[in-house]
C-alpha positions in Angstrom: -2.1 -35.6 8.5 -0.7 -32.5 9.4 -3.2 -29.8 10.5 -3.2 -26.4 9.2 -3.4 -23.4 11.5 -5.8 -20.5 10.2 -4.0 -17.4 10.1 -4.6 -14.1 9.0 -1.5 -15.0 6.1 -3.3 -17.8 5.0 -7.1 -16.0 4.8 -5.6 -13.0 3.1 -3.9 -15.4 0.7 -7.0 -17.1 0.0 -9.0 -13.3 -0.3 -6.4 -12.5 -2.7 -7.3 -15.7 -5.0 -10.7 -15.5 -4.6 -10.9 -11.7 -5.5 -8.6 -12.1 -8.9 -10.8 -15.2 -9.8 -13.7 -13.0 -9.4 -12.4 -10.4 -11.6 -10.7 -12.4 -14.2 -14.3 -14.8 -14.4 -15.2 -18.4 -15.1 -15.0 -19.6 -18.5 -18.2 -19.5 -20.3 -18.6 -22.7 -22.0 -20.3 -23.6 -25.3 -23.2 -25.7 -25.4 -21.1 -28.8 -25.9 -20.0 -28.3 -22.4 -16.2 -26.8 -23.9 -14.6 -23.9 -23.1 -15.4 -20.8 -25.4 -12.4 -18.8 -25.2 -14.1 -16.0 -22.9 -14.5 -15.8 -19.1 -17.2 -13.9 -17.2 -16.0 -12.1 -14.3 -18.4 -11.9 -10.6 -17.6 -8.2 -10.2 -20.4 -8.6 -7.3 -18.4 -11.4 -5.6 -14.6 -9.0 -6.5 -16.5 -6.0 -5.3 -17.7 -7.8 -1.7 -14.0 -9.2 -1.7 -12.5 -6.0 -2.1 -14.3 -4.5 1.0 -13.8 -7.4 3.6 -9.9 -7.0 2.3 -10.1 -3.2 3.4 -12.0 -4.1 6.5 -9.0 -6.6 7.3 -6.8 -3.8 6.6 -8.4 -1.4 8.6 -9.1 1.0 5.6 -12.7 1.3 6.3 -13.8 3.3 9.3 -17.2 3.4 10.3 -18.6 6.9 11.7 -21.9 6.6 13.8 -23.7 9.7 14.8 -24.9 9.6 18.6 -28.6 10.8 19.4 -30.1 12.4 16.3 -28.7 12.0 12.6 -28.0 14.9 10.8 -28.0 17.4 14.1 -24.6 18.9 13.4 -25.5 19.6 9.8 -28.6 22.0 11.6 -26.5 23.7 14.2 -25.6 27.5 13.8 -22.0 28.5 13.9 -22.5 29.6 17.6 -24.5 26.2 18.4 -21.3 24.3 17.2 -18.9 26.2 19.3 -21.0 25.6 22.3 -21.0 22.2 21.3 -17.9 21.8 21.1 -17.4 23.5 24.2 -19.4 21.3 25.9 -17.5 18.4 24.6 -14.3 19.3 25.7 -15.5 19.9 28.8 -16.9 16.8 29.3 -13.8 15.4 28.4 -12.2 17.1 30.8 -10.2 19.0 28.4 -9.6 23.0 28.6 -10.6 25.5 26.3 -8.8 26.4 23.2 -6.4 29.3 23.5 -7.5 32.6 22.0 -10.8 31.5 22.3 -11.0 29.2 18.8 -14.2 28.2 17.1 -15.0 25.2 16.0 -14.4 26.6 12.6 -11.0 27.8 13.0 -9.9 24.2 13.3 -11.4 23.0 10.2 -10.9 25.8 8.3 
């Protein structure tokens, strides 16, 4: 018997399936045990399918704040320049030209 390599094909192949079966549902059978006609989806299950298949694609991106959640959010305008001041820095990167804020680069 021939042995079958796992590769990311073959996972995202089965992901696929498994996602479409999940939407489309099972067949809800009658109380004789025979199909009905209807199918009831898992939208749980496609849901859960759908986000490991954008984790696999590297669609998801996970942003962790470092030291205390929500401390940018508090920071005055000046406090965020100095912060990013700091960071560059500490990066060992230069200033921006014409002295830049924080601000100018989002805005």
């Amino acid at each position: 018997m021939e042995r079958t390599a796992l590769t990311e094909e073959w996972i995202i192949l089965r992901l696929k399936h498994v996602i479409d079966l999940s939407i489309r549902g099972l067949p809800v059978l009658g109380r004789n045990g025979i199909a009905a006609g209807a199918f009831k989806p898992d939208l749980d299950a496609a849901i859960n399918g759908l986000k490991l298949a954008a984790k696999i694609a590297g669609l998801l991106v996970h942003r962790h704040e470092i030291d205390q959640s929500g401390a940018f959010a508090r920071m005055t305008d000046a406090e965020l320049d100095r912060a990013f001041s700091e960071q560059l820095k500490a990066l060992g990167l230069s200033e921006i030209p014409n002295q830049a804020s924080s601000r100018d680069l989002v805005n």
